[in-house]
Steps between C-alpha positions, in 0.01 A plus 500: 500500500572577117434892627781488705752388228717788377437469084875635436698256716301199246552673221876504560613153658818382320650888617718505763399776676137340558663211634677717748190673576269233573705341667586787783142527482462830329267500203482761312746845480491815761394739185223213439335567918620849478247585187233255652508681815471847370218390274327410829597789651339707221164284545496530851529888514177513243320226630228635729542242735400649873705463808817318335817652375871397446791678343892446472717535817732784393664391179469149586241368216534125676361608809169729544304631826141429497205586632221340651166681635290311688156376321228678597251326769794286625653518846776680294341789315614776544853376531819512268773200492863570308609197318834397355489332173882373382481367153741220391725472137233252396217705545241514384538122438605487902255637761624805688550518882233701681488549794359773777695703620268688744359302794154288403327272715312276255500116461693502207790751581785388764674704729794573254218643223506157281189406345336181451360567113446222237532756242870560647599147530377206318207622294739794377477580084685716327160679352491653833629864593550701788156659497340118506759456849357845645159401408521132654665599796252784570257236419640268775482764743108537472484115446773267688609147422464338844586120353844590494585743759824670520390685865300239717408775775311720165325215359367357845347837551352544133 
């Protein structure tokens, strides 16, 4: 996907340091995903998006605590799920790891919190934020993917 391609690492080839980079796998430099992420901070905190929230863990801008609230005339309204989202070097040009970190029974969320989400695996773009994650995964809550099925025992009783 040409979204997913950080602009800076083509722009530089013949340097060494890109060379080094790409090939550890890190695109892209820390002050790079540390301005990103506080951008998205800054749009989450005025979006007025209901039931979802994340935020830094302490003064650790690469991983955040997030919030989930159930969607209303679900089976899980009324209820709140933390999240854990770790961000890599490459990122936003690498998906982050999300994963629950409260207990969910739903189709898509295994017993360790990991969640079966295109948007967080193969069908990830860089256009996307951390309010699109919240949103998606609140989404999934209300609206489960039962073709691929991380917990068999939810899905066979959706």
């Amino acid at each position: 996907m040409a979204q997913n391609v950080n602009p800076t690492a083509s722009s530089s080839i013949g340097s060494s340091s890109t060379k080094d980079s790409m090939s550890s796998g890190v695109v892209g430099s820390n002050s790079q995903v540390s301005k990103r992420l506080q951008q998205e901070l800054l749009s989450l905190m005025m979006s007025n998006d209901k039931g979802i929230s994340a935020f830094p863990d302490g003064d650790m801008l690469l991983s955040w605590v997030g919030t989930v609230e159930g969607p209303l005339e679900t089976v899980y309204e009324g209820l709140k799920y933390k999240l854990r989202l770790d961000f890599p070097p490459g990122y936003p040009y690498n998906a982050p790891k999300v994963r629950f970190t409260s207990s969910c029974f739903h189709p898509n969320v295994d017993q360790y919190g990991n969640i079966c989400l295109d948007i967080l695996k193969e069908k990830w773009s860089a256009l996307y934020e951390v309010r699109t994650i919240l949103l998606s995964i609140q989404s999934l809550l209300g609206e489960p993917n039962n073709s691929s099925p991380l917990n068999i025992h939810a899905a066979g009783l959706w």
